[in-house]
PyMOL Python script that loads the backbone (N, CA, C, O; Angstrom):
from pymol import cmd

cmd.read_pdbstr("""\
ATOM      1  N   UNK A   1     -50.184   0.967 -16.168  1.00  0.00           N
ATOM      2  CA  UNK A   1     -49.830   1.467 -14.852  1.00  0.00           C
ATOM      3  C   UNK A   1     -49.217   0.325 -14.041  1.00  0.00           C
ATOM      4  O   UNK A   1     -49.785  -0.766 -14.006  1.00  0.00           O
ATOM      5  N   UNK A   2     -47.668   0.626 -13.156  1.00  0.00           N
ATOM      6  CA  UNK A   2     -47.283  -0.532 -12.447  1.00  0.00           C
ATOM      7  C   UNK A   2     -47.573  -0.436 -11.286  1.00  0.00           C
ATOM      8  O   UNK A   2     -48.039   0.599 -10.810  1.00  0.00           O
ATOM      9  N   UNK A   3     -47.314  -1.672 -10.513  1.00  0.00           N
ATOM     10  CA  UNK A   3     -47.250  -1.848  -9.033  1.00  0.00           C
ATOM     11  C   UNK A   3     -46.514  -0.506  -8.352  1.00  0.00           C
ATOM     12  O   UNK A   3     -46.987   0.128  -7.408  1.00  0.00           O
ATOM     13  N   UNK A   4     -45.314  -0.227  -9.002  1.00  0.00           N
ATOM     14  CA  UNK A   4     -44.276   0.473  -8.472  1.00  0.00           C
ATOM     15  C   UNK A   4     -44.347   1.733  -9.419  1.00  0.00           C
ATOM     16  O   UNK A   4     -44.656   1.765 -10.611  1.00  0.00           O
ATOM     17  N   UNK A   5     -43.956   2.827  -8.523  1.00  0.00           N
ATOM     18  CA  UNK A   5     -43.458   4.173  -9.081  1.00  0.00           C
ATOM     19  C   UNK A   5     -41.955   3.813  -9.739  1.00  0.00           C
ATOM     20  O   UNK A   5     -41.009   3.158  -9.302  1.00  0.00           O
ATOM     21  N   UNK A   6     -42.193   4.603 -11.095  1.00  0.00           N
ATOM     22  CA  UNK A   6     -40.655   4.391 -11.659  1.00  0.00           C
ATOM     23  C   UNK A   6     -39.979   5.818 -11.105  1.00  0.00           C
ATOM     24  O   UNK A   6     -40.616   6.867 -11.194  1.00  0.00           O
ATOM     25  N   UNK A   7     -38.920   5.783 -10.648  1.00  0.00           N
ATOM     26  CA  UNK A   7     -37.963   7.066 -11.057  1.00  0.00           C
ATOM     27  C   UNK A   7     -36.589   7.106 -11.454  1.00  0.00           C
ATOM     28  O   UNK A   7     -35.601   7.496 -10.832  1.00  0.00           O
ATOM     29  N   UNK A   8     -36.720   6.577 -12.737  1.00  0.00           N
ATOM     30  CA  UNK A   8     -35.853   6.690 -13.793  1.00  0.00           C
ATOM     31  C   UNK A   8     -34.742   5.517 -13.487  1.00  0.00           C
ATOM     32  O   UNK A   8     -33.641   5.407 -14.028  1.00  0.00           O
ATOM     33  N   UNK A   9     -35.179   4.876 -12.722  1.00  0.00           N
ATOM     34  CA  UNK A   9     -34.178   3.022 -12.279  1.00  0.00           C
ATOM     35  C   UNK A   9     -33.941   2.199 -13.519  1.00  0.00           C
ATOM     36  O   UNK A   9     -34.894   1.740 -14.148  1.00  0.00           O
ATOM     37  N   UNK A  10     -32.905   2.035 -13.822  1.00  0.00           N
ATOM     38  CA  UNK A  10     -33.080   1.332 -14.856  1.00  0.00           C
ATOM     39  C   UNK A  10     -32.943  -0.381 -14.305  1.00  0.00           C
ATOM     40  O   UNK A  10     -32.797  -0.835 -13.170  1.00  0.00           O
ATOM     41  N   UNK A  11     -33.064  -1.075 -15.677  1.00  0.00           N
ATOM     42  CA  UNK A  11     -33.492  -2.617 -15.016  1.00  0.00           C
ATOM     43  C   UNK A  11     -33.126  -3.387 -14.634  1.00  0.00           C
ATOM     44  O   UNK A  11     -33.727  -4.388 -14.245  1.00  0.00           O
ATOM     45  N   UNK A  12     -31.215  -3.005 -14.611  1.00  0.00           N
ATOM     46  CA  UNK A  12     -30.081  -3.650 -14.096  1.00  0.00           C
ATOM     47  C   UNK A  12     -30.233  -3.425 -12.962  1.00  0.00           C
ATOM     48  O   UNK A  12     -30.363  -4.455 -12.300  1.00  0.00           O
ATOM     49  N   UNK A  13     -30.314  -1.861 -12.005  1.00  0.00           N
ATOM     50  CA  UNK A  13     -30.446  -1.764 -10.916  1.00  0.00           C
ATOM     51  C   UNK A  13     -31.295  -2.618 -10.224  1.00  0.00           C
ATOM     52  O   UNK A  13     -30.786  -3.094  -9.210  1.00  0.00           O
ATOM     53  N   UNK A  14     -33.168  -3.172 -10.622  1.00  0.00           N
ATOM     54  CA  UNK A  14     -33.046  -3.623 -10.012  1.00  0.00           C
ATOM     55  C   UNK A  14     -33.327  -5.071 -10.056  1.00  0.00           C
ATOM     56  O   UNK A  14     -34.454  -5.564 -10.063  1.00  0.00           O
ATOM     57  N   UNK A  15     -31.970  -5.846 -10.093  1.00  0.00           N
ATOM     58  CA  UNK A  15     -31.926  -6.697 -10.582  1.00  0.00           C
ATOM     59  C   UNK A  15     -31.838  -7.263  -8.976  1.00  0.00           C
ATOM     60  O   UNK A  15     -31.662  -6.498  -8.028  1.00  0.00           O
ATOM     61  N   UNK A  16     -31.987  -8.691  -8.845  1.00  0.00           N
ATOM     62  CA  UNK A  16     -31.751  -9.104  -7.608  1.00  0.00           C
ATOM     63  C   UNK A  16     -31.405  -9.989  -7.121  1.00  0.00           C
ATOM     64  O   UNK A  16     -32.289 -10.845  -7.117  1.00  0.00           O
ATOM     65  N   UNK A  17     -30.557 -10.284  -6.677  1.00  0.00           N
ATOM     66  CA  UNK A  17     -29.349 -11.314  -6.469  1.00  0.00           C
ATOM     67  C   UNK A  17     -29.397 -12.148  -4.951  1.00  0.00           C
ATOM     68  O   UNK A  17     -29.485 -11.675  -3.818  1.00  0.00           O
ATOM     69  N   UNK A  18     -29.324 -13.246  -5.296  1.00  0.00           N
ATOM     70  CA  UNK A  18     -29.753 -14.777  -4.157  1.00  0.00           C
ATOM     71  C   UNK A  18     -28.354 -14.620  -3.370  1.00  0.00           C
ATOM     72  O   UNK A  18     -27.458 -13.888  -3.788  1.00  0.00           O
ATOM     73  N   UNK A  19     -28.270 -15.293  -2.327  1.00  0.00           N
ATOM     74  CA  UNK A  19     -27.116 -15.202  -1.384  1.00  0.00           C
ATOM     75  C   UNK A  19     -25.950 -15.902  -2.392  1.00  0.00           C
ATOM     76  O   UNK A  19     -25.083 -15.286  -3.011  1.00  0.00           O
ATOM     77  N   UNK A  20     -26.126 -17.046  -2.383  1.00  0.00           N
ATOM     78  CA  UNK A  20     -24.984 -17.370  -3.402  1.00  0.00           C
ATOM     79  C   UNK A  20     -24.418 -16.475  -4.633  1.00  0.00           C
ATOM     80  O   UNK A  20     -23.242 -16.355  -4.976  1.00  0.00           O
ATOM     81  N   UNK A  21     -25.568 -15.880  -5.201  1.00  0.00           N
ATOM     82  CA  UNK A  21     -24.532 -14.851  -5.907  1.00  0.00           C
ATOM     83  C   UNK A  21     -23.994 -13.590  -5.350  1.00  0.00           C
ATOM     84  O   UNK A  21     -23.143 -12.939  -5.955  1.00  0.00           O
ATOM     85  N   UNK A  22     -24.548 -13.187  -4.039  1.00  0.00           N
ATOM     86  CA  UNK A  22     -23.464 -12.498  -3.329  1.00  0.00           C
ATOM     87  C   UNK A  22     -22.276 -12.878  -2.522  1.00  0.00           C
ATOM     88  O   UNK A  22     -21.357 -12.199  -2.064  1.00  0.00           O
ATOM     89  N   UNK A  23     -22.537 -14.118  -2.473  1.00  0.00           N
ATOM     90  CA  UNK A  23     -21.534 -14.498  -1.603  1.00  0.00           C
ATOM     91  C   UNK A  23     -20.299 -14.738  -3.032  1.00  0.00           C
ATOM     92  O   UNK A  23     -19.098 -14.598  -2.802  1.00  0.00           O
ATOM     93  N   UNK A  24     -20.664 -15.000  -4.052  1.00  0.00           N
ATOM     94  CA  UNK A  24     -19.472 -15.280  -5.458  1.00  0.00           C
ATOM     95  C   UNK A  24     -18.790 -13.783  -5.973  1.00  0.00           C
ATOM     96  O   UNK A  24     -17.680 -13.649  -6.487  1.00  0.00           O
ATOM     97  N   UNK A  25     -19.868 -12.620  -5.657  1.00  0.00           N
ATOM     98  CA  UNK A  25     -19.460 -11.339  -5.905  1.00  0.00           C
ATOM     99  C   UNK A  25     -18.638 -10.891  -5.336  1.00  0.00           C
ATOM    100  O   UNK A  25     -17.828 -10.250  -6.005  1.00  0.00           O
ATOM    101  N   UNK A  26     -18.351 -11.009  -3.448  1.00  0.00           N
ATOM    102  CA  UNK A  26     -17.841 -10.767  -2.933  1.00  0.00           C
ATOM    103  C   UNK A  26     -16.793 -11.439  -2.361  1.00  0.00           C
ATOM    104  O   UNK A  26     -15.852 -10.721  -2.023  1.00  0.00           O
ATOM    105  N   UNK A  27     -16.689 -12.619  -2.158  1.00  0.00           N
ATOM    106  CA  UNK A  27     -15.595 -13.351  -1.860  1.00  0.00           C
ATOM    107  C   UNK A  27     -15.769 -13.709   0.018  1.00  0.00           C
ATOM    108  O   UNK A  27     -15.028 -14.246   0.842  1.00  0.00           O
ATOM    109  N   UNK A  28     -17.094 -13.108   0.076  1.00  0.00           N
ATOM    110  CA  UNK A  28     -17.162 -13.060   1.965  1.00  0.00           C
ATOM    111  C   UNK A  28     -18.281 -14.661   1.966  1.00  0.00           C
ATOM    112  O   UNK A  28     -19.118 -15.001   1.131  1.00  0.00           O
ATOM    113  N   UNK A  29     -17.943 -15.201   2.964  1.00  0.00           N
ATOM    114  CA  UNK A  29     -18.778 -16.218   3.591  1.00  0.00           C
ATOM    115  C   UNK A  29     -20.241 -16.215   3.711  1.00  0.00           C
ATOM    116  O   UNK A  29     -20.528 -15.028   3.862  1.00  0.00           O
ATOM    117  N   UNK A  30     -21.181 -16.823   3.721  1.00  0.00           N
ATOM    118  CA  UNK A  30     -22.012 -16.144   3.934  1.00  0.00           C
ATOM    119  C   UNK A  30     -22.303 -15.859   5.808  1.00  0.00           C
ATOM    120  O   UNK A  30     -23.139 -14.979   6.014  1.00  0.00           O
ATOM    121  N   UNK A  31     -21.754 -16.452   6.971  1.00  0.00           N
ATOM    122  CA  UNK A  31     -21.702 -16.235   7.944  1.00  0.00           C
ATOM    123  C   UNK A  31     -21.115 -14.824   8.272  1.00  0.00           C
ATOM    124  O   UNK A  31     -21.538 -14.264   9.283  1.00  0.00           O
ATOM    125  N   UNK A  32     -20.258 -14.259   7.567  1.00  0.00           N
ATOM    126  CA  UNK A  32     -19.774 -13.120   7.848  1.00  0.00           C
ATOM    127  C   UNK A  32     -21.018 -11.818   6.754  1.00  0.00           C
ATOM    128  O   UNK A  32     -21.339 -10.726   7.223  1.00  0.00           O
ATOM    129  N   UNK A  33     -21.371 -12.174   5.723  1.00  0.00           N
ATOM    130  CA  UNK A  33     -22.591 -11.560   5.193  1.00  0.00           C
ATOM    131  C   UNK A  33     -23.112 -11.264   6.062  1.00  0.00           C
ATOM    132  O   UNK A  33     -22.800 -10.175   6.544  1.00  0.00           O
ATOM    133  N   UNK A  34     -24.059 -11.984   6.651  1.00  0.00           N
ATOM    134  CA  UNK A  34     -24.874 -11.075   8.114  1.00  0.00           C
ATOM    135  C   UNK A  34     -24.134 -11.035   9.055  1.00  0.00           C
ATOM    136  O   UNK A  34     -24.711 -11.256  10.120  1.00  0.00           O
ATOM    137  N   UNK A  35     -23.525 -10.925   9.096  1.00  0.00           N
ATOM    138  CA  UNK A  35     -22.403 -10.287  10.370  1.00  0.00           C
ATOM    139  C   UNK A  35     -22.222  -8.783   9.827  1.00  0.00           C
ATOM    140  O   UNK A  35     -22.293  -7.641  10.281  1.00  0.00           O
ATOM    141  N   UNK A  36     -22.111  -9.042   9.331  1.00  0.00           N
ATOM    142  CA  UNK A  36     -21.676  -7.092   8.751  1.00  0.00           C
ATOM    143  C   UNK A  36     -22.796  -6.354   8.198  1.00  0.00           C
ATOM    144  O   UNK A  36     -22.702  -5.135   8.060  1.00  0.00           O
ATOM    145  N   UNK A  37     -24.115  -7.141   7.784  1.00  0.00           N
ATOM    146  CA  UNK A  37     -25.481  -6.622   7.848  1.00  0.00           C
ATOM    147  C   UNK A  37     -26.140  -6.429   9.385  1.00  0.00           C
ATOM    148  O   UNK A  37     -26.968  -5.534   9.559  1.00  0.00           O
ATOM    149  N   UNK A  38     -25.716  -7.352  10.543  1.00  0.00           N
ATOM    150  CA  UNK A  38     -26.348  -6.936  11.426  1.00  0.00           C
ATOM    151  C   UNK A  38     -25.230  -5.615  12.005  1.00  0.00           C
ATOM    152  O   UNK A  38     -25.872  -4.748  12.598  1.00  0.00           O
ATOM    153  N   UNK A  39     -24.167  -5.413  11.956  1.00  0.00           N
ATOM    154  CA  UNK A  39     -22.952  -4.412  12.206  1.00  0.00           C
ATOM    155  C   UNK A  39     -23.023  -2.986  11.160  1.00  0.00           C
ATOM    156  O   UNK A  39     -22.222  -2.056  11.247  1.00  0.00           O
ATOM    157  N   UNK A  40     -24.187  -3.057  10.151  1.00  0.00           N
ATOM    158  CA  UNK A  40     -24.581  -2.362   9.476  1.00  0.00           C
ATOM    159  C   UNK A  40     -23.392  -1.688   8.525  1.00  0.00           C
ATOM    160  O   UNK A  40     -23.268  -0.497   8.237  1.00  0.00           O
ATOM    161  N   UNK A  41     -22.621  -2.722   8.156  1.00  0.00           N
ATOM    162  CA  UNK A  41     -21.407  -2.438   7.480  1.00  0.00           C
ATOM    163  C   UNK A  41     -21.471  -3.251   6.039  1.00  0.00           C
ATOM    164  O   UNK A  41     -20.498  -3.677   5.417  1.00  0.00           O
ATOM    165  N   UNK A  42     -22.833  -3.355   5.677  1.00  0.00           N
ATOM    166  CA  UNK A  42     -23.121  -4.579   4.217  1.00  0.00           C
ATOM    167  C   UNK A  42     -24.406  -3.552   3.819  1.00  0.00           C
ATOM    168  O   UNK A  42     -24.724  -2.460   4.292  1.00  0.00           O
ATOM    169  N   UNK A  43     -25.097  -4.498   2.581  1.00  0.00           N
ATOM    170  CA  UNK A  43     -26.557  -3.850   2.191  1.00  0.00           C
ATOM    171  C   UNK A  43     -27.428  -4.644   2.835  1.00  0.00           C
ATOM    172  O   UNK A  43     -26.957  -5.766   3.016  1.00  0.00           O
ATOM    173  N   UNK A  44     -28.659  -4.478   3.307  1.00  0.00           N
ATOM    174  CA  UNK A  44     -29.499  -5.443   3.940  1.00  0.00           C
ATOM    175  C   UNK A  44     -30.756  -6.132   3.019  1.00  0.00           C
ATOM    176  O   UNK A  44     -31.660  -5.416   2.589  1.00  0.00           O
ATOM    177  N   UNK A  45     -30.736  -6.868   2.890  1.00  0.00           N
ATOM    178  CA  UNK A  45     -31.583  -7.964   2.203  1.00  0.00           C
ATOM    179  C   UNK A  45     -32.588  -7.455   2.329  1.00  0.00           C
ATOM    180  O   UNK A  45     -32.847  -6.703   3.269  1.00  0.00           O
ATOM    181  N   UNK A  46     -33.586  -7.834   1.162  1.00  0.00           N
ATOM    182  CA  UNK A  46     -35.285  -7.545   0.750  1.00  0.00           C
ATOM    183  C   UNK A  46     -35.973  -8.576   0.826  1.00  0.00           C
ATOM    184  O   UNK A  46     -35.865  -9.282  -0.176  1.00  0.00           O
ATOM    185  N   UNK A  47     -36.989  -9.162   2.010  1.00  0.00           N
ATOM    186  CA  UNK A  47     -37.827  -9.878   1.556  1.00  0.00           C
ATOM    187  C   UNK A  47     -38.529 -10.291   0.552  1.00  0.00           C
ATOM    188  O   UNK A  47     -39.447  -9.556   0.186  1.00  0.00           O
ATOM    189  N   UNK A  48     -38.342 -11.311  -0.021  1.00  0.00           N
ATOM    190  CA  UNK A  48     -39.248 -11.678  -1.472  1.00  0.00           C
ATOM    191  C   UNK A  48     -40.315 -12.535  -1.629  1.00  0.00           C
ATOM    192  O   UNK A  48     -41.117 -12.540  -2.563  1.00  0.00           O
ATOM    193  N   UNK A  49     -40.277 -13.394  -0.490  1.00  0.00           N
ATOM    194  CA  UNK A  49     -41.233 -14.225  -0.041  1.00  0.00           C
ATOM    195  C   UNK A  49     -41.187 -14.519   1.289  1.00  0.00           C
ATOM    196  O   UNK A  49     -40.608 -13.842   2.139  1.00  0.00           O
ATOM    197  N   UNK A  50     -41.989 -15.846   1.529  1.00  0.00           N
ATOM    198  CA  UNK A  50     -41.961 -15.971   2.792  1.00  0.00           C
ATOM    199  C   UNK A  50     -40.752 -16.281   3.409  1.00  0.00           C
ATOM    200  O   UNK A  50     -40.526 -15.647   4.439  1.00  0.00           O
ATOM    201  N   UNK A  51     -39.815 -17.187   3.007  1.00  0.00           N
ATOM    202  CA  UNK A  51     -38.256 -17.981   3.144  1.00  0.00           C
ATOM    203  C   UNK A  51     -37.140 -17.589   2.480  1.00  0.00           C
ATOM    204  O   UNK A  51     -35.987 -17.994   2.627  1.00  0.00           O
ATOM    205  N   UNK A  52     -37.581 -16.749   1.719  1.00  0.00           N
ATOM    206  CA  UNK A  52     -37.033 -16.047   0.642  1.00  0.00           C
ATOM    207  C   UNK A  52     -36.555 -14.413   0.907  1.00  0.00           C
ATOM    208  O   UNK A  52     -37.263 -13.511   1.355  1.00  0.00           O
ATOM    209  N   UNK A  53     -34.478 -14.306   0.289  1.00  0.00           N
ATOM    210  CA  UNK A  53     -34.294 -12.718   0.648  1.00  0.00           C
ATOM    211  C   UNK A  53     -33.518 -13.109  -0.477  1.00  0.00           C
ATOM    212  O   UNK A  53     -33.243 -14.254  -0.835  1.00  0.00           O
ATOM    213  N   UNK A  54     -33.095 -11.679  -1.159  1.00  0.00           N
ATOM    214  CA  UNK A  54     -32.204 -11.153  -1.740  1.00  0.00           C
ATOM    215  C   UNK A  54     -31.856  -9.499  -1.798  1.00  0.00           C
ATOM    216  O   UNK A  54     -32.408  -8.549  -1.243  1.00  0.00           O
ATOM    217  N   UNK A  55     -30.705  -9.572  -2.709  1.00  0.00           N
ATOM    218  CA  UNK A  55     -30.007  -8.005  -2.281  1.00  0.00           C
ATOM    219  C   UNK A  55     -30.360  -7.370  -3.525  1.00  0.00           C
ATOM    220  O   UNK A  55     -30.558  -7.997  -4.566  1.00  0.00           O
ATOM    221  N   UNK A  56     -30.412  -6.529  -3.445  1.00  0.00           N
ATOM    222  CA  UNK A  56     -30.139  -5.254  -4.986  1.00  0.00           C
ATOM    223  C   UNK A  56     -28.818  -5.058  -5.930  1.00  0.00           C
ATOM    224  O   UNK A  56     -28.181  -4.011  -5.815  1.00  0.00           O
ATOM    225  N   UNK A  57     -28.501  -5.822  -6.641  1.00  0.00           N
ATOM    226  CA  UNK A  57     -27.310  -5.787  -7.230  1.00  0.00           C
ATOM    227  C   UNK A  57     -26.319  -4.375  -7.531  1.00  0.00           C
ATOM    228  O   UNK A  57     -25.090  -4.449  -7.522  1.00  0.00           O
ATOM    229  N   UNK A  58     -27.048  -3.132  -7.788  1.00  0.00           N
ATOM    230  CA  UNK A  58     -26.368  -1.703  -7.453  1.00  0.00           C
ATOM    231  C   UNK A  58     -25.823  -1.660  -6.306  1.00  0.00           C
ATOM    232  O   UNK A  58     -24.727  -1.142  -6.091  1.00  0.00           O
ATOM    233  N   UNK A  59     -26.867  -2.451  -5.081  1.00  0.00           N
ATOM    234  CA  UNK A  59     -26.156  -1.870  -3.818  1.00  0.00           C
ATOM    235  C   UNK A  59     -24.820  -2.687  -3.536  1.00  0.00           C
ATOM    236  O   UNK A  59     -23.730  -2.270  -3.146  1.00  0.00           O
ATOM    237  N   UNK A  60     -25.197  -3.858  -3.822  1.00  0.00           N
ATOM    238  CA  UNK A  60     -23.717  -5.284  -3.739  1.00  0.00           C
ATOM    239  C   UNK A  60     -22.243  -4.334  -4.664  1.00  0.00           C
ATOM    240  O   UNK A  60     -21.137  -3.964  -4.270  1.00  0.00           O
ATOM    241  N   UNK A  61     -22.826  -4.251  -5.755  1.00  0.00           N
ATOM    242  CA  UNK A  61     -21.577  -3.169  -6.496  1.00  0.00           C
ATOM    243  C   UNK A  61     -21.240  -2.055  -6.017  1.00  0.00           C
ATOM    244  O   UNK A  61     -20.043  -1.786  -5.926  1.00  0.00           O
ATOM    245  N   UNK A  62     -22.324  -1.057  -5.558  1.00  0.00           N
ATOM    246  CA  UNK A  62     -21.922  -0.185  -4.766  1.00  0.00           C
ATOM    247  C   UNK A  62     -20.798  -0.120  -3.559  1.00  0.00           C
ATOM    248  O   UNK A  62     -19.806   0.599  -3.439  1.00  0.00           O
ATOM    249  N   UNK A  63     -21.495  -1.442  -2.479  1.00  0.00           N
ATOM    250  CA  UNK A  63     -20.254  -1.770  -1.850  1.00  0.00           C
ATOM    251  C   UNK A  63     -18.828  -2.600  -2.114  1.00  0.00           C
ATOM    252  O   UNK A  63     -17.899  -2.466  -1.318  1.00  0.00           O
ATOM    253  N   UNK A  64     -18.740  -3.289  -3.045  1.00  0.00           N
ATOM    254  CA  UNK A  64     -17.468  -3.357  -2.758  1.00  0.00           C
ATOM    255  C   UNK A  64     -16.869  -2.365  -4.016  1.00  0.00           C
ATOM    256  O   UNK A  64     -15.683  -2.483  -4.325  1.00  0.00           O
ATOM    257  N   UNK A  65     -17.524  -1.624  -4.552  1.00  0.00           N
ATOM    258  CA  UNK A  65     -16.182  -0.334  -5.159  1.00  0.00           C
ATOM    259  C   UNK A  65     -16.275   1.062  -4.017  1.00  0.00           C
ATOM    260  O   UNK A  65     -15.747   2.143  -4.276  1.00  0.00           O
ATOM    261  N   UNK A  66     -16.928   0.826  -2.936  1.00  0.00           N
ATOM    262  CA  UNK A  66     -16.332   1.660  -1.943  1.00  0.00           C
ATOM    263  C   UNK A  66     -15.250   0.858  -1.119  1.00  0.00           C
ATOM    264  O   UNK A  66     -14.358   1.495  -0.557  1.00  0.00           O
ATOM    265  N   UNK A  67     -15.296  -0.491  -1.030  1.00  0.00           N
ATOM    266  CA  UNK A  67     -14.176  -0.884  -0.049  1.00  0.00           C
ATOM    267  C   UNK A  67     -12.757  -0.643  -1.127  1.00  0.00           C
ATOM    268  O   UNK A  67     -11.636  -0.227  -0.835  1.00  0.00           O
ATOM    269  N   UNK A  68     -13.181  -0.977  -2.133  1.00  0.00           N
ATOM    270  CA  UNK A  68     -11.860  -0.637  -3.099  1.00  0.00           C
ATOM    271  C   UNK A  68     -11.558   0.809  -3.141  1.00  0.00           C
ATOM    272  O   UNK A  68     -10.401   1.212  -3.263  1.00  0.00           O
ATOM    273  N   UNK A  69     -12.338   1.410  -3.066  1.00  0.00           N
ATOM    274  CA  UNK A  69     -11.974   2.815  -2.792  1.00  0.00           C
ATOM    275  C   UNK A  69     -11.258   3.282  -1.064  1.00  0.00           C
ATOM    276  O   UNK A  69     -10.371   4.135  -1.044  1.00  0.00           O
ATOM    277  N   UNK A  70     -11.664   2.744   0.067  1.00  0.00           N
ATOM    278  CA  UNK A  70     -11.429   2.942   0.954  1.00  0.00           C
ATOM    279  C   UNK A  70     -10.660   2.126   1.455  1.00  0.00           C
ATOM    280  O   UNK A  70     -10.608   2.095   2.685  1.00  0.00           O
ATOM    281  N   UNK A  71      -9.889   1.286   0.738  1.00  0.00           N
ATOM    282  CA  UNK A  71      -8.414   0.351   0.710  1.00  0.00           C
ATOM    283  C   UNK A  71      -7.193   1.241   1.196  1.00  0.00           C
ATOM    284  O   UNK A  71      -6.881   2.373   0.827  1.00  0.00           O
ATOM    285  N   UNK A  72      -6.542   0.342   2.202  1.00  0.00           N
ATOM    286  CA  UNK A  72      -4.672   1.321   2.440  1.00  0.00           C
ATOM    287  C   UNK A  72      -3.979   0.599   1.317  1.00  0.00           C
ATOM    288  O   UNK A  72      -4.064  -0.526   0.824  1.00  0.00           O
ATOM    289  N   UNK A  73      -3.420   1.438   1.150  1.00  0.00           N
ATOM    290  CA  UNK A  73      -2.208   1.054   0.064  1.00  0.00           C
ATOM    291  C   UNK A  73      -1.068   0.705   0.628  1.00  0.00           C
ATOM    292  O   UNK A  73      -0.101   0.400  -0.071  1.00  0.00           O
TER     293      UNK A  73
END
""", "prot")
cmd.dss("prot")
cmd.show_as("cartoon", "prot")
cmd.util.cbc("prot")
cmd.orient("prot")
């Protein structure tokens, strides 16, 4: 029996990614990272410890193949 309820997540989802590797995924600063998390236009970070955040790697992918999707041509 785990800590957590499974529903059907697999283990990539939840994988979890340090600022530096979002900031390499995305190509954004990390000053502008929370800029667009507090503008609620990013994914918002999970506490992991006390000093410690990271993101959900589905959600980091999630967003930028919607900005690629929601690109002008």
């Amino acid at each position: 029996m785990g800590l957590l309820p499974r529903k059907n997540i697999s283990e990539e989802k939840l994988r979890l990614l340090r600022i530096s590797d979002v900031i390499n995924l995305t190509g954004l600063p990390k000053s502008t990272i929370y800029l667009k998390i507090k503008n609620k236009q990013f994914p918002t970070q999970l506490q992991i410890g006390t000093r410690s955040v990271a993101w959900l790697e589905n959600e980091i992918h999630d967003w930028i193949i919607n900005n690629i999707e929601n690109r002008k041509h």
